[in-house]
N, C-alpha and C positions, 0 to 999 in steps of 0.2 A: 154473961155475954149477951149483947143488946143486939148483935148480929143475924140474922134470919136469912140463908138465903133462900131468894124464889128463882131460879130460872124459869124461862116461860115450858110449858108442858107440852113437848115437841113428840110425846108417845105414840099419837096417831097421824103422825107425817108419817108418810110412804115416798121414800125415793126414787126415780126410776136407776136403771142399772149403771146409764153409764154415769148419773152422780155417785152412785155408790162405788163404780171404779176406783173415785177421786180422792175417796178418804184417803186411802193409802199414802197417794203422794200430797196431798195434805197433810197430814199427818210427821211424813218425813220432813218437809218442809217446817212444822211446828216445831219439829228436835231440833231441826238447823239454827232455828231463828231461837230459840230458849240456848243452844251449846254457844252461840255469838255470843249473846248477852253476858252469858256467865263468862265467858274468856274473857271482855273486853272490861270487867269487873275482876279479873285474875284469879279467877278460878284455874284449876287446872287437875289431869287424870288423878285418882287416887281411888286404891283398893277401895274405903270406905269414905261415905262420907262424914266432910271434918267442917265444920263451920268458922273455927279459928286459922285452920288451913289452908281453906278456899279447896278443898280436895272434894270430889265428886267420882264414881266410878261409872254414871252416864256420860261425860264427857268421853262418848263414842263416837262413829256413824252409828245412824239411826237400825242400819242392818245389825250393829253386833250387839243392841239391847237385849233384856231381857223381857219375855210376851208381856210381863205386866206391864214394862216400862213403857214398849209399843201400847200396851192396851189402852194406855192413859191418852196416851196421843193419838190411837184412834178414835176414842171416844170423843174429843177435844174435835177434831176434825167433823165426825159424823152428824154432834149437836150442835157444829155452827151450821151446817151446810143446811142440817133441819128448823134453826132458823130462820135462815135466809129462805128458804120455800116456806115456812108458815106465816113468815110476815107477806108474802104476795109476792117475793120477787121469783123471775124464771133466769135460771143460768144455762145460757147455749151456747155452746162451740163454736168458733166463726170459723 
């Protein structure tokens, strides 16, 4: 596999709090837009999943995940936001 990924190394960003509020509904918002996709590709619920199916058992709301499944999309949320603060930009609440 000739694949290598680097994401940049966001370790020593520090957020302040009320970006870290955001993750969360980041985060939710991340299931939202990943549970569309997959629908509108016709997926749909299923105990397990089935890739000849189209069966997923995350096709939830993002509340009745399981922590790992949130965890993935917090984490997804946390290292874009760290990101966005170590390339320069500031994000403020108008």
């Amino acid at each position: 596999m000739g694949y290598r990924p680097e994401p940049k190394d966001t370790s020593k960003v520090e957020l302040p709090e009320e970006l870290l509020a955001l993750t969360e509904q980041i985060a939710e918002n991340v299931h939202d837009v990943w549970a569309q996709g997959r629908i509108r590709e016709g997926w749909t619920y299923g105990e397990v999943k089935d890739e000849k199916k189209k069966t997923t058992p995350c096709l939830v709301p993002y509340g009745e995940l399981s922590e790992s499944e949130k965890e993935y999309d917090r984490n997804t949320a946390l290292q874009t936001l760290k990101l966005i603060v170590s390339l320069g930009y500031r994000i403020e609440k108008a």
